[in-house]
C-alpha positions in Angstrom: -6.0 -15.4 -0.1 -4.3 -15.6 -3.2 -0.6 -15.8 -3.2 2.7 -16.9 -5.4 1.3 -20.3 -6.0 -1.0 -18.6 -7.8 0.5 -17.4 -10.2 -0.1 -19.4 -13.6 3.0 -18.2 -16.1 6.6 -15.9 -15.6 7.8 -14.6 -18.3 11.7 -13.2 -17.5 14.0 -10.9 -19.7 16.9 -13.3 -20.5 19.7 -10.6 -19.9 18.0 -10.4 -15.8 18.5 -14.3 -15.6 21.0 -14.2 -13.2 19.1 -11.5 -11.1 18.2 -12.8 -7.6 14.3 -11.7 -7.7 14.2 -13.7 -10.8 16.4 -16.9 -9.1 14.3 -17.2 -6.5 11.1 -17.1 -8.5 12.1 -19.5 -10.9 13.4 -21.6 -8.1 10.2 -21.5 -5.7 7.6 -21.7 -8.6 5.8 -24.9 -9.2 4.9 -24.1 -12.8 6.7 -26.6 -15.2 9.1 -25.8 -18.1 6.3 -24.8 -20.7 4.7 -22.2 -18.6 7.8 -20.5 -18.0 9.1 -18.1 -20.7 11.6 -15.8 -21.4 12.1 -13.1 -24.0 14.9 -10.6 -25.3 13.7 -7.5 -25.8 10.0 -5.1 -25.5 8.9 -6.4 -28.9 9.4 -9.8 -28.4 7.4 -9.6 -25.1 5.0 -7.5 -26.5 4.1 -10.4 -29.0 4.4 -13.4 -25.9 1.6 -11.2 -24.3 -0.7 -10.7 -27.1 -0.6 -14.7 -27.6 -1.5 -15.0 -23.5 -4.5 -12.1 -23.0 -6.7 -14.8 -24.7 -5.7 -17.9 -22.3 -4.7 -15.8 -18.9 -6.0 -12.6 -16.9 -3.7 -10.1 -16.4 -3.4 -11.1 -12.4 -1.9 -14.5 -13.4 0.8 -13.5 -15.6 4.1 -12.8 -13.7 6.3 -10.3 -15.8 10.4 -10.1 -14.5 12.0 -7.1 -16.3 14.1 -3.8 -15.4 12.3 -0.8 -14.9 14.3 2.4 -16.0 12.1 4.8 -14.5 12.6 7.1 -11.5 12.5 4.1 -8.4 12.5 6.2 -5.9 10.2 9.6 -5.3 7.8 11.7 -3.8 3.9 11.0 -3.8 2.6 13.1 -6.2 -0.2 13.9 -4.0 -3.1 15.0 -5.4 -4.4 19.3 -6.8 -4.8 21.3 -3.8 -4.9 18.7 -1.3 -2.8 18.5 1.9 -0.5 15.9 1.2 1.9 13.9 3.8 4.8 13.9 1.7 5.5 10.4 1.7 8.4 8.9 -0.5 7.7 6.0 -2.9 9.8 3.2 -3.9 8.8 1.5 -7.8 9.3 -1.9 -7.1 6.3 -3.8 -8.8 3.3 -2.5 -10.8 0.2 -4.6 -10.4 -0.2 -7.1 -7.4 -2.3 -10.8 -6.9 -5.7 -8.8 -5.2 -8.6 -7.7 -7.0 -9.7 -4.8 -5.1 -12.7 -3.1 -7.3 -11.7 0.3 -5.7 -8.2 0.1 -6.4 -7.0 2.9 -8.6 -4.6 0.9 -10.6 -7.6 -0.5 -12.5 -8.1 2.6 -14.4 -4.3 4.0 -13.9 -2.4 1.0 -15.5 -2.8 0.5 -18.9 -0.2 -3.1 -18.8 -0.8 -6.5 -18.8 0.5 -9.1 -16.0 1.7 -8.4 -12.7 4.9 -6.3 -14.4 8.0 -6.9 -11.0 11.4 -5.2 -11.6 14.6 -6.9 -11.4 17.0 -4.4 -10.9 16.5 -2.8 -7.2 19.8 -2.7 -6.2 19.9 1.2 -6.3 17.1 1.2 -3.8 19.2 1.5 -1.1 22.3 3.4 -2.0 19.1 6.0 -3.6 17.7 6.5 0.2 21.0 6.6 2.6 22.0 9.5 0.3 18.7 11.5 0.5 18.2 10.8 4.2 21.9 12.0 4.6 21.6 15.3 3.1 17.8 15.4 4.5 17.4 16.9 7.9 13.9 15.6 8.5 11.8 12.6 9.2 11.3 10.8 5.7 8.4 7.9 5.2 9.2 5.8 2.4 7.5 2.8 1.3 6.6 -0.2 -1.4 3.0 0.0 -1.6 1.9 2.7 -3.9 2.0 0.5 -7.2 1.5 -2.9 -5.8 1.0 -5.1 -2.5 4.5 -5.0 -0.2 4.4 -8.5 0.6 2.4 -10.5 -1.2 5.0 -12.7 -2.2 8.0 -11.3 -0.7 8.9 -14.4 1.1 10.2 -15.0 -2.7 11.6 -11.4 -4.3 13.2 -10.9 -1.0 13.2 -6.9 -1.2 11.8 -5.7 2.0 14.5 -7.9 4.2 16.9 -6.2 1.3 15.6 -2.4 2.4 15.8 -3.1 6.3 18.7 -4.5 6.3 20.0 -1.3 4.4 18.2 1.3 5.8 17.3 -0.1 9.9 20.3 2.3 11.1 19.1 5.3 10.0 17.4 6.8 12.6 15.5 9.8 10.3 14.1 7.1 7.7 10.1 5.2 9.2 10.1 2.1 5.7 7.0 1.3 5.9 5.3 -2.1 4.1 1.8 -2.0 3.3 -0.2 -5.0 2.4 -3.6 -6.8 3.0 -2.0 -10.4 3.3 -1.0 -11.8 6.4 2.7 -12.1 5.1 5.4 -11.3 7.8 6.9 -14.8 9.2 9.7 -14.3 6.8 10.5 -11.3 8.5 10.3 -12.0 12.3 13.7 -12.9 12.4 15.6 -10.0 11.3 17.2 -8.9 14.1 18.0 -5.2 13.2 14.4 -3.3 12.6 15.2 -0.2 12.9 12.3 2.1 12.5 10.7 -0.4 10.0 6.7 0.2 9.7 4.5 -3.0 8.9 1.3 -1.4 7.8 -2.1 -3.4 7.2 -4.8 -1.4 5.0 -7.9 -2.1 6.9 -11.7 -2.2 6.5 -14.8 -4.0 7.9 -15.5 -7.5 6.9 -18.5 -6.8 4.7 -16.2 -4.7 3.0 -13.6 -6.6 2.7 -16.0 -9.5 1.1 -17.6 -6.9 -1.2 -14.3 -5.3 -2.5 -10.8 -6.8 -1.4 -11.3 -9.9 -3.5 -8.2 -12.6 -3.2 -7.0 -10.8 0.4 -6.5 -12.3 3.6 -9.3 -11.4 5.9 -9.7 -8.6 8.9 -8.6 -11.4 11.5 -5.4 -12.6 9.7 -4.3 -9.4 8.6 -4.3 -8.1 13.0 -3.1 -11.5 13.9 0.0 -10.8 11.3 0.2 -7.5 12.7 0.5 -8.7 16.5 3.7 -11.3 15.2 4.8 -8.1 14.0 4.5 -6.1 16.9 5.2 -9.2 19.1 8.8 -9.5 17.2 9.8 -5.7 17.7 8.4 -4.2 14.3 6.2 -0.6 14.9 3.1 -0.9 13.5 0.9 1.5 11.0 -2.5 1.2 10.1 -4.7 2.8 6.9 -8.5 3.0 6.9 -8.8 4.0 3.1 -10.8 3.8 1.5 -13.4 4.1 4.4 -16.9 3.0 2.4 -19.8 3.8 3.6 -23.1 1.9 3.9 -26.3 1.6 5.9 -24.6 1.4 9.8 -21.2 1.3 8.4 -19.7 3.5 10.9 -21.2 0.7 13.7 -18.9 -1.8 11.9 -16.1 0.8 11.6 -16.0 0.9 15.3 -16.2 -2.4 16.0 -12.7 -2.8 13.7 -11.1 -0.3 16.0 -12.3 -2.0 18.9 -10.8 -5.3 17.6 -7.6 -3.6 16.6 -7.1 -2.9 20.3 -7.8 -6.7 21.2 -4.9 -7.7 19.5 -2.4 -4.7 19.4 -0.1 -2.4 22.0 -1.2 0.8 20.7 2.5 2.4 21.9 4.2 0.9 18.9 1.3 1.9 16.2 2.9 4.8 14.6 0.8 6.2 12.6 -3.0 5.6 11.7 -4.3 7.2 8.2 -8.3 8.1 7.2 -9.6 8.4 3.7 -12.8 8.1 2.2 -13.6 6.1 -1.0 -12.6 8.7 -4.2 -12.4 7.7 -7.7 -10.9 9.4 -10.6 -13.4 10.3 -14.0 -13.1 7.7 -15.8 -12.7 5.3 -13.1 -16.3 4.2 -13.0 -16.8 3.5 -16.8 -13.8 1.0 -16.4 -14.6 -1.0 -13.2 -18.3 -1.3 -14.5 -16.8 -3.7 -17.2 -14.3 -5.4 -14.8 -16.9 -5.2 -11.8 -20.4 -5.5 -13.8 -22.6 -5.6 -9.9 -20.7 -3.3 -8.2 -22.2 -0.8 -6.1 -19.5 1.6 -5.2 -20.2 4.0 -7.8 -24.0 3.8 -7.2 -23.4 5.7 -3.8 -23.7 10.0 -4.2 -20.5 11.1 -4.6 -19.5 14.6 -6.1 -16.7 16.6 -8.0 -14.2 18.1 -5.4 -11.7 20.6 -6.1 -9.4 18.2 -6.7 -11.6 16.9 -9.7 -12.0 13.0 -7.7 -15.6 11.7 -6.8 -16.4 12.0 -3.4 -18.6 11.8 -0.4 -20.0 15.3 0.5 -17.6 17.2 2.8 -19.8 17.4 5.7 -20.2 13.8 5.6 -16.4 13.2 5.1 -16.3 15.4 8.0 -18.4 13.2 10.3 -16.9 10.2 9.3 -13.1 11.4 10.0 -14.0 13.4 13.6 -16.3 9.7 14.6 -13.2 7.3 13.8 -10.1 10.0 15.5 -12.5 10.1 18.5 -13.0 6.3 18.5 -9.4 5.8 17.8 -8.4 8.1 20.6 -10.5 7.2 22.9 -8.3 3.8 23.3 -5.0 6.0 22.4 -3.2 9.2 21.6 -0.5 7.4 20.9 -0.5 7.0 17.0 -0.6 10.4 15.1 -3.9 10.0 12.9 -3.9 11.7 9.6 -6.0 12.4 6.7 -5.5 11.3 3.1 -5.5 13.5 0.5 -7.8 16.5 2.0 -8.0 19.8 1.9 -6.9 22.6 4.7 -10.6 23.3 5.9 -11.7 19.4 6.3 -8.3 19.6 8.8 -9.5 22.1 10.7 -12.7 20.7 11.1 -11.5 17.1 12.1 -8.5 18.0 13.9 -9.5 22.0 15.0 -6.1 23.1 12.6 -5.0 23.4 9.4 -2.0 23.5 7.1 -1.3 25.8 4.7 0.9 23.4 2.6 1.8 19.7 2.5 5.2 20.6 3.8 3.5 21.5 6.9 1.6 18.7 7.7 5.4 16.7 6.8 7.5 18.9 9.6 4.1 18.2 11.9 3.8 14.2 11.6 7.9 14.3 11.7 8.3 16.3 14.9 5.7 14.0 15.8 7.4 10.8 15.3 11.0 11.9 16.3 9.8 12.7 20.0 7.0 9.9 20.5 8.9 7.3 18.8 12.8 8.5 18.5 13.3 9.6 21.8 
């Protein structure tokens, strides 16, 4: 598993050099003086990073900067899809793994792993929407990167909780494949804090989640978690098929329920593998022998690549009925669907995303709040 060590160059804006996500990387990095580098302004780091492309990949370049875009918002979701209406936090674009279905290969157009410096609005941004917000709000960290691949060194998640653990309508979730959480096993106030693992079985995981930790350390992590009062979520997306894959996919669940209390696992997502056009053009010259796109998948309405909807359909009712026949606890959802392929998995439907929202938050507030 790859991790901060790592990384082979940081490059820092000089005004942020008293920012603490940039103290602490400069002060936990092993790299010496000449491949650390700072620079004054987007032109001058624009030239720094022309001079690296031919010496580094992307992955090893560690970028420290302000980001003045929106930090904080709402999934855009996806055209006519049922979407959970989950909040996302801008903290870092890129991240260490090199998953060859990973959607920022074709949706980031930067170089280096690009992490913002100035967070401290994070906070103050989500008290005041959860205060004037009567409803059950999901925000997390891992839309645009990994959340803790190295934030035993940024710091922000321990930042977040410590703002956020005592409000009872907010579920912050962390996502990440690594097996990252002993920094965080000591907080003493958790609050509602989610420590999510993206799973998937291990021929999977060797095929496509290149640099990640593997299916045993990523549930070992999550039963620390668990162990240490977090609630725990889990995401089976993208769900690739094979020859007996759905054999393998059972035998994850089954394992999942070897090491974890299903009563704190909040919430358990299902998606199958989708790509954008356009994606497969670009990951055939990162990922020359992959095989992903080599699978039939078709235009759906919402203009991704996918597996036929009766076969999405098997797949989804076959893991819900394996999940639930260990629990009903967790509330098991679909990612990025349409109304019918609910109602053929689940035997309803919503009209809207914000229905599916008021449903998974009545949902949490009286099997989790209560």
């Amino acid at each position: 598993m790859k991790t901060f060590n790592d990384i082979k160059k940081i490059i820092y804006c000089e005004s942020e050099i008293s920012s603490p996500i940039v103290q602490r990387a400069l002060k936990r990095t092993g790299l010496s003086d000449e491949n650390i580098a700072s620079f004054r302004n987007e032109e001058n780091l624009g030239e720094i990073i022309e001079n690296l492309k031919a010496s580094f990949l992307s992955k090893e370049i560690l970028v420290l900067k302000r980001f003045e875009g929106r930090k904080f918002q709402k999934c855009p979701g996806s055209p006519q899809m049922i979407c959970c209406n989950y909040y996302l936090l801008n903290t870092c674009f890129n991240c260490f793994y090199n998953c060859t279905y990973c959607f920022l290969n074709s949706y980031l157009n930067s170089y280096g792993i690009i992490q913002f410096t100035n967070l401290e609005e994070l906070v103050p941004s989500i008290r005041s929407f959860a205060e004037t917000n009567n409803k059950i709000l999901r925000v997390g960290t891992g839309e645009y990167t990994d959340s803790l691949m190295y934030d035993d060194i940024t710091g922000i998640a321990e930042m977040l909780i410590n703002g956020t653990s005592e409000l009872e309508n907010v579920f912050m979730e962390f996502k990440t494949k690594s097996n990252k959480v002993d920094h965080l096993l000591d907080i003493e106030k958790k609050g509602n804090t989610v420590l999510a693992w993206t799973l998937n079985t291990p021929k999977n995981i060797e095929l496509y989640e290149e640099d990640t930790s593997s299916l045993e350390d990523r549930l070992t992590a999550a039963r620390k978690a668990q162990d240490s009062g977090f609630l725990i979520a889990l995401h089976f997306d993208p769900i690739i098929a094979y020859e007996d894959f759905l054999d393998d996919y059972y035998s994850v669940v089954e394992k999942i329920f070897e090491y974890l209390n299903p009563e704190s696992i909040v919430w358990i997502s299902l998606g199958c593998f989708r790509y954008s056009p356009g994606f497969k053009d670009i990951i055939k010259h990162q990922f020359p022998d992959e095989k992903l796109t080599k699978g039939e998948l078709f235009p759906s309405i919402d203009g991704k690549y996918k597996y036929l909807k009766q076969e999405r359909i098997n797949i989804f009712k076959s893991m819900k009925d394996k999940i639930k026949s260990f629990t009903d606890k967790p509330y098991i959802y679909l990612c990025m669907e349409d109304s019918q392929i609910w109602k053929d998995v689940f035997g309803y439907e919503f009209s809207v995303s914000e229905d599916l929202e008021q449903h998974m938050g009545d949902y949490l507030k009286n099997k989790f709040l209560q």
